[in-house]
C-alpha positions as CSV (number, residue, x, y, z in Angstrom):
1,X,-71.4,198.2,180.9
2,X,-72.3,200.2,184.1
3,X,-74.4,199.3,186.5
4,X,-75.2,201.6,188.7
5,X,-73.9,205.6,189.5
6,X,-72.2,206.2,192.6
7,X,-72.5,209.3,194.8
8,X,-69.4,211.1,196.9
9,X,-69.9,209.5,199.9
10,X,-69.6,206.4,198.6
11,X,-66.4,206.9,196.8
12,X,-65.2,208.1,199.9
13,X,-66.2,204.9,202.0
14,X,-63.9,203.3,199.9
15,X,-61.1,205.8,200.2
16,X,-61.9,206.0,203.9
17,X,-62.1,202.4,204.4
18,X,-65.1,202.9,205.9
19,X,-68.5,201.0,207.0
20,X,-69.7,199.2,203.7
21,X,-66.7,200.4,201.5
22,X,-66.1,197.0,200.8
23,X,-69.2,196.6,198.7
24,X,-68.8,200.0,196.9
25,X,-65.5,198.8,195.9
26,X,-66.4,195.8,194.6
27,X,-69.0,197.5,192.0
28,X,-66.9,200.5,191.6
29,X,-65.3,198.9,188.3
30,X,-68.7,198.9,187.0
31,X,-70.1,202.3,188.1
32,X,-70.3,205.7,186.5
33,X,-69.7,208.9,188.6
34,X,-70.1,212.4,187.6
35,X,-67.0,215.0,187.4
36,X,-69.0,217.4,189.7
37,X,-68.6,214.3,192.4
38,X,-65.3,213.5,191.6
39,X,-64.8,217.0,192.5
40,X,-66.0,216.5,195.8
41,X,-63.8,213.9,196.7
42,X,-60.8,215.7,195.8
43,X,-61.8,218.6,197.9
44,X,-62.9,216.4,200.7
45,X,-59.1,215.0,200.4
46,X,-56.9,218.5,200.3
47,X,-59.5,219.2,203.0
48,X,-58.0,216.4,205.2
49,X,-54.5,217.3,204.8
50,X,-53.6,215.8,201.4
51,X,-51.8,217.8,198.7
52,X,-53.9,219.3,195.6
53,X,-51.4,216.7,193.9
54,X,-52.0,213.7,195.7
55,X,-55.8,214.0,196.1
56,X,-56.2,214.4,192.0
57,X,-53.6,211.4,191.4
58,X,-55.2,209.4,194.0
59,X,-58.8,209.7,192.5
60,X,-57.5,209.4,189.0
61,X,-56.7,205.9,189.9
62,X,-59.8,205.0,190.9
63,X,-61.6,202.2,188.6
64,X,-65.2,203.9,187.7
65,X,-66.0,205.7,184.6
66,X,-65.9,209.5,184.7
67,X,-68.4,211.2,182.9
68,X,-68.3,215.0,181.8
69,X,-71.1,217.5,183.2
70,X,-72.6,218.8,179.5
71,X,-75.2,221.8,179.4
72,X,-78.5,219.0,179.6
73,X,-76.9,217.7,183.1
74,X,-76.4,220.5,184.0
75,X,-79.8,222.1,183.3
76,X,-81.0,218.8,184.8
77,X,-79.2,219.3,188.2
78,X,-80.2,223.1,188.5
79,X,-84.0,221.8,188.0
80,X,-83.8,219.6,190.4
81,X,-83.1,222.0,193.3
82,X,-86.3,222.7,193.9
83,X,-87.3,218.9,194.4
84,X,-84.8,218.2,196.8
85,X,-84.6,221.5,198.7
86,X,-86.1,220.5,201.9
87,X,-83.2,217.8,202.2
88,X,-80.5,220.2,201.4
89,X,-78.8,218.2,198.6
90,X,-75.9,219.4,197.0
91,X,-75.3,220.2,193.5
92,X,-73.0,217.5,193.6
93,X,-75.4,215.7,194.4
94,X,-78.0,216.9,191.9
95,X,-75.7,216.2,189.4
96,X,-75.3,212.7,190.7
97,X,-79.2,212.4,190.4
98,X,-79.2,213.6,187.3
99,X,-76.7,211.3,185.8
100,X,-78.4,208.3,187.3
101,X,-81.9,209.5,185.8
102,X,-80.2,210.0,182.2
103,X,-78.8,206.4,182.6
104,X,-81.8,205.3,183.9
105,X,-79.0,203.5,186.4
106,X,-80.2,203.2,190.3
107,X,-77.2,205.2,192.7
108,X,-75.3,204.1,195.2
109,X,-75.4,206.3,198.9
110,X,-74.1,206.4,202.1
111,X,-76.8,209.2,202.8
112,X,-79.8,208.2,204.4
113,X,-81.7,212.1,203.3
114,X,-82.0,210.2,199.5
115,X,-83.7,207.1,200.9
116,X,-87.3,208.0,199.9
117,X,-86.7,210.6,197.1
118,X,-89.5,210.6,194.9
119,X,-87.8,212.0,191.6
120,X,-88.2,208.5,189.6
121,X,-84.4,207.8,190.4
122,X,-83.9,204.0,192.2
123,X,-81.5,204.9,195.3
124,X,-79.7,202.2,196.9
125,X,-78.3,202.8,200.5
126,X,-74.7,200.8,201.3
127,X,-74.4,201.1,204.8
């Protein structure tokens, strides 16, 4: 059963090895994460030198649970805009939002703009 939704940057702690991977990892197995972020990560990866090849294979063996963007996610993450446009969020990150709110599932961040979004979505800082 998942327990929480992760966000991109925390994928890519883990990836990265960075500051508070470590506890991302460990819940990673038991977290949900939207295609639209997955898509992020790949990009952030081919963006860093990696082949188009390597980044997909790379994140396909990662242990969380995909889940598909359907039209009511979607709709979901294109309202949200408007709450979250003073902090310049993402759609990637709507989308994350949106899947946690759905869940009713708290998300994982490394970003620090989320901290004190009032959108009735629990946000939990790793680092």
């Amino acid at each position: 059963m998942a327990e929480i939704v992760l966000d991109s940057s925390a994928i890519l702690s883990v990836v990265n090895l960075e500051r508070g991977g470590d506890s991302v990892a460990s819940i990673m197995p038991r977290s949900l994460v939207s295609v639209a972020n997955e898509a992020e990560v790949i990009t952030v990866l081919i963006r860093g030198g990696k082949s188009p090849d390597h980044a997909i294979q790379f994140v396909a063996d990662l242990p969380y649970r995909r889940v598909d963007l359907d039209t009511l996610l979607a709709q979901r993450a294109g309202a949200l805009w408007r709450d979250v446009k003073p902090r310049g969020l993402s759609l990637g990150d709507r989308c994350c939002l949106a899947l946690a709110e759905r869940e009713n599932l708290p998300v994982l961040t490394g970003d620090r703009r989320w901290a004190d979004l009032s959108i009735g979505v629990e946000v939990r800082l790793f680092r």
